[in-house]
C-alpha positions in Angstrom: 17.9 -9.5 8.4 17.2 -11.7 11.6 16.4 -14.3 8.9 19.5 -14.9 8.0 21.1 -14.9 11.3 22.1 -18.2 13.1 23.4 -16.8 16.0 21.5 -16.7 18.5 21.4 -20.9 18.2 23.1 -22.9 20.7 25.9 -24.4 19.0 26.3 -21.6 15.9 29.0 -19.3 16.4 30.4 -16.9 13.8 32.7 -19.6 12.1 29.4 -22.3 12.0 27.2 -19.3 10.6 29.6 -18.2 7.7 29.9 -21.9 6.7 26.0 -22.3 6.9 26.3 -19.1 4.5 28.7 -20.2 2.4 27.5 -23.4 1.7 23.8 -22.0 0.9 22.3 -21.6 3.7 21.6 -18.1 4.1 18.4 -17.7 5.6 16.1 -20.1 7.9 14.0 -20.9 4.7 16.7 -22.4 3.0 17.7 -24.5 5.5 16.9 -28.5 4.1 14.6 -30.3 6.0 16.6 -33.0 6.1 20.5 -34.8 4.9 23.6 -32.9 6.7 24.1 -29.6 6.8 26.8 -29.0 9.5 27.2 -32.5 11.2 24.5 -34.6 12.9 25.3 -32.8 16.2 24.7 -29.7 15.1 22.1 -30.3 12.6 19.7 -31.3 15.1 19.7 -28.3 17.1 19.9 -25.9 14.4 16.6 -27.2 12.7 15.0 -27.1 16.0 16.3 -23.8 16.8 15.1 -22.3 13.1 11.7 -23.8 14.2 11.5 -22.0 17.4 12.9 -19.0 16.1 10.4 -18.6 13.4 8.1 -19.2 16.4 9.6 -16.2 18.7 9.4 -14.0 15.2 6.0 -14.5 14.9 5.1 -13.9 18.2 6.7 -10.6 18.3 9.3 -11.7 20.6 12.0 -9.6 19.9 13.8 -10.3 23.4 14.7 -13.7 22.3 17.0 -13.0 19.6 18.2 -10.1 21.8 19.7 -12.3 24.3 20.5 -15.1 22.0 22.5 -12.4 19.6 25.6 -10.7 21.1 25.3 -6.7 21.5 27.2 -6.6 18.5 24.6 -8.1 16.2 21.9 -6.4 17.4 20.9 -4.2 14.6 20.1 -7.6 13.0 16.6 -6.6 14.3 16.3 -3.0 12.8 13.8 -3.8 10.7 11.2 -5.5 12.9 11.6 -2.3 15.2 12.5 0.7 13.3 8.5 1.5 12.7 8.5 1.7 16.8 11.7 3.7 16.9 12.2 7.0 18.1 15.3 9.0 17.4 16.4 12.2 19.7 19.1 14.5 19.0 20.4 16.5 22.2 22.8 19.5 20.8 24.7 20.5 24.4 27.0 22.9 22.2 30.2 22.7 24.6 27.3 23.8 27.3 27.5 21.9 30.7 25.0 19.7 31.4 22.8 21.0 34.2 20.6 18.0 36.8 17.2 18.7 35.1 17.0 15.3 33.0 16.7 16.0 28.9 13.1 15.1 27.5 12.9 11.4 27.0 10.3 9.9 24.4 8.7 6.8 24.9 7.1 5.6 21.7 5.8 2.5 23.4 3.9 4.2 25.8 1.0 6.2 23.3 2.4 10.1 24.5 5.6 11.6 26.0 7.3 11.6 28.8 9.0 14.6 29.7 11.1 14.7 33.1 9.5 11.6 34.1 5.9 13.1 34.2 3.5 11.0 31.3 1.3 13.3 29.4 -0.5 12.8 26.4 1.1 14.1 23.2 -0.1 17.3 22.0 3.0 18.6 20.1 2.7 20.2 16.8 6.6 21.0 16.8 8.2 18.3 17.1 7.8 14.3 16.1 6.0 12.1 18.8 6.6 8.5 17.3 4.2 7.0 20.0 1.6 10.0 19.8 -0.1 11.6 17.5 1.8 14.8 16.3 4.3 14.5 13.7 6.2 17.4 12.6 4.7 20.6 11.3 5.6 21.5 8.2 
């Protein structure tokens, strides 16, 4: 999905990007190597910004497009992370919510951390992304 976002290039806002779309453009691979595409302004900096964003993708640099893309586009980057995600599901139930901090996990980090102490991962119970247990069955 990042692939077909132009966003996050100087100069592209939403209008510029849906026109890139609607005139063909819809990913950074089919963007022509040369002749206009927007105007010669604009073309200049989006072919160099295609270039260094296919550069920033391949390094893994996921922070780039974050602060290129505004918060609301983020999820434009789902699927270079969601293999690194971690989802938690907190059920209060109406209950108040006492000082002691709710388990946090870390998936970047190769075990859990649980009220801010690290500890290797040695659930069976419950998914540790960045660990090794996964749930039982």
């Amino acid at each position: 999905m990042i692939t077909a976002s132009f966003r996050h290039i100087a100069g592209i806002g939403p209008l510029r990007e849906r026109q890139l779309w609607f005139s063909g453009v819809r990913s950074w691979a089919e963007l022509p190597q040369a002749g206009d595409v927007l105007s010669t302004r604009l073309d200049a900096k989006l072919r160099e910004g295609v270039a260094v964003s296919l550069r920033k993708l391949a390094e893994g640099d996921l922070d780039f497009f974050a602060r290129g893309l505004p918060q609301t586009e983020h999820w434009r980057l789902l699927p270079q992370v969601i293999d690194d995600a971690a989802f938690l599901d907190i059920e209060a139930a109406g209950e108040k919510v006492s000082s002691t901090a709710p388990p946090s996990i870390f998936p970047s980090c190769g075990g859990c951390c649980l009220s801010g102490r690290h500890r290797p991962c040695t659930s069976t119970s419950a998914t540790c992304i960045g660990g090794s247990a996964r749930r039982a069955a």
